[in-house]
C-alpha positions as CSV (number, residue, x, y, z in Angstrom):
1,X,-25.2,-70.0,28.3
2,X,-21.2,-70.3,28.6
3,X,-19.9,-73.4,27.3
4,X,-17.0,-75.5,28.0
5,X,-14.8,-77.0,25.4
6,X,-12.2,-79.9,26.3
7,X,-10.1,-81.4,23.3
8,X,-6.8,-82.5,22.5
9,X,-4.5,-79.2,21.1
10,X,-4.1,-80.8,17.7
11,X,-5.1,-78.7,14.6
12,X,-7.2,-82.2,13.8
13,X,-9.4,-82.0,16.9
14,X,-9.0,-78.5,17.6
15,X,-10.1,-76.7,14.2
16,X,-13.7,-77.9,14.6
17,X,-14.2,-77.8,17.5
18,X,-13.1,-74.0,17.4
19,X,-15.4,-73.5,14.3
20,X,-18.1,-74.8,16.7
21,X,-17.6,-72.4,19.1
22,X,-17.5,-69.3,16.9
23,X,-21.3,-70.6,15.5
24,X,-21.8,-70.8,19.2
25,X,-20.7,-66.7,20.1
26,X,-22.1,-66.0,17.0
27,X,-25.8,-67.0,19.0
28,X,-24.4,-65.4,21.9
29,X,-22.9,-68.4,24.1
30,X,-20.3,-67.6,26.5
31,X,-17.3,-70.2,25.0
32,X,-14.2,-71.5,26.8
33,X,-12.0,-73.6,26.0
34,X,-10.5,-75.8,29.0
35,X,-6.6,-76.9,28.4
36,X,-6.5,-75.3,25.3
37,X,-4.1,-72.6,24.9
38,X,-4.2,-72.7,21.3
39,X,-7.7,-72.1,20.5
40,X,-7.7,-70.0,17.8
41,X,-8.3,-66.1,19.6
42,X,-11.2,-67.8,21.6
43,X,-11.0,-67.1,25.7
44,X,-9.5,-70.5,27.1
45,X,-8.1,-71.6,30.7
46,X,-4.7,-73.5,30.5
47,X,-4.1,-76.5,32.6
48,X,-2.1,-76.8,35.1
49,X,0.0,-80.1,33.9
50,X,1.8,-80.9,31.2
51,X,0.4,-81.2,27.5
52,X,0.8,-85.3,27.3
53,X,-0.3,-85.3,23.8
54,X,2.2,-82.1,22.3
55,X,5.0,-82.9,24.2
56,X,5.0,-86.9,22.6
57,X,4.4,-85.8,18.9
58,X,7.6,-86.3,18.0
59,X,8.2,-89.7,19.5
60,X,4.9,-90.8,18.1
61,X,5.8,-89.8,14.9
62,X,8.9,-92.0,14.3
63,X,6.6,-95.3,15.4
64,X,4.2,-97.0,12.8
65,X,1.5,-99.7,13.1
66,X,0.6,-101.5,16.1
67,X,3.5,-99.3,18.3
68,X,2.1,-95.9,17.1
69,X,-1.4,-96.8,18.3
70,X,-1.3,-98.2,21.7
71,X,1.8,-95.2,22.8
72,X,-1.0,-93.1,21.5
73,X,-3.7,-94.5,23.7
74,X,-1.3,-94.3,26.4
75,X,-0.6,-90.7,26.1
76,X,-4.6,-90.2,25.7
77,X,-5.2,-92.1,28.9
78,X,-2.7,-90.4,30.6
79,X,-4.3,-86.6,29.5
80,X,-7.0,-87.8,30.3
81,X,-6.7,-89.1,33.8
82,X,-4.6,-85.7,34.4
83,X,-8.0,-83.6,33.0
84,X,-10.7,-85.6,35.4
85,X,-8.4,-84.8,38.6
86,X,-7.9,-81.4,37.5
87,X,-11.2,-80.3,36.3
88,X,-13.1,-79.6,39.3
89,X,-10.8,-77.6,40.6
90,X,-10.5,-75.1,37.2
91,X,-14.3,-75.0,36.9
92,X,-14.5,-74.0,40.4
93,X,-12.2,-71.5,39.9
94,X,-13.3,-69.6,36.6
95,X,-16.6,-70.1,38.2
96,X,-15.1,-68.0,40.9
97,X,-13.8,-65.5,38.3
98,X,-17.1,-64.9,36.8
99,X,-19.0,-64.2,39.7
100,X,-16.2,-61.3,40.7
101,X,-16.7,-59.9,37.5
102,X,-20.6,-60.2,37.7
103,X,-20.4,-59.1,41.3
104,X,-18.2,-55.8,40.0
105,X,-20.6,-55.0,37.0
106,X,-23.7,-55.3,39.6
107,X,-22.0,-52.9,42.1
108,X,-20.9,-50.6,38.8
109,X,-25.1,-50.7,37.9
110,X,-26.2,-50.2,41.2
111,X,-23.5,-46.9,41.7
112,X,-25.2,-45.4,38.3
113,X,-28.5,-46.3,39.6
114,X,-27.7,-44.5,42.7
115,X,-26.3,-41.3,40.9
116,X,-29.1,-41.2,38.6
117,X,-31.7,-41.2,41.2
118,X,-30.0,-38.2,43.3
119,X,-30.1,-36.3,40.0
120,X,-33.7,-36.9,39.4
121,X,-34.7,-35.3,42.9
């Protein structure tokens, strides 16, 4: 089964979520993580916006209280928005990928197949 993983690229969110994927290969899932450059060695697809959440950490950072946590749920809102628009369009796309590859590694199969078969008669 391959898997999808969507989180914010924080080291808070992102560490175990990564650990949960390796547990996952290690039973041999098919992971990926989906706007998450930074996930660890594991196969990911980048986004095609902006990081919202990286990109604010130092203004966020400076703020305290009441100020810290509602420019944080705007910056969440607003990655989040920007993943549900995007989303189709990525999944459709590594689904694409996959079935090239599948598609090359059936034709590969089917070429040995072939040459075997001529060598037998």
């Amino acid at each position: 089964m391959k898997l999808g993983f969507i989180c914010p690229n924080v080291p808070g969110h992102l560490n175990p979520m990564t650990a949960l994927a390796r547990q996952l290969q290690a039973r041999n899932h098919d992971v990926v993580f989906l706007y998450s450059p930074g996930a660890a060695g594991l196969p990911f697809v980048p986004g095609p916006e902006k990081d919202h959440v990286n990109e604010n950490i130092p203004e966020v950072s400076k703020m305290q209280g009441d100020d810290a946590v509602e420019f944080s749920l705007r910056i969440l809102a607003a990655q989040t928005e920007t993943i549900l628009k995007s989303l189709p369009a990525i999944v459709q796309t590594e689904t694409e990928r996959m079935s090239r590859s599948l598609l090359k590694c059936w034709r590969a199969a089917t070429r040995a197949s072939e040459h075997m078969r001529r060598a037998s008669d």
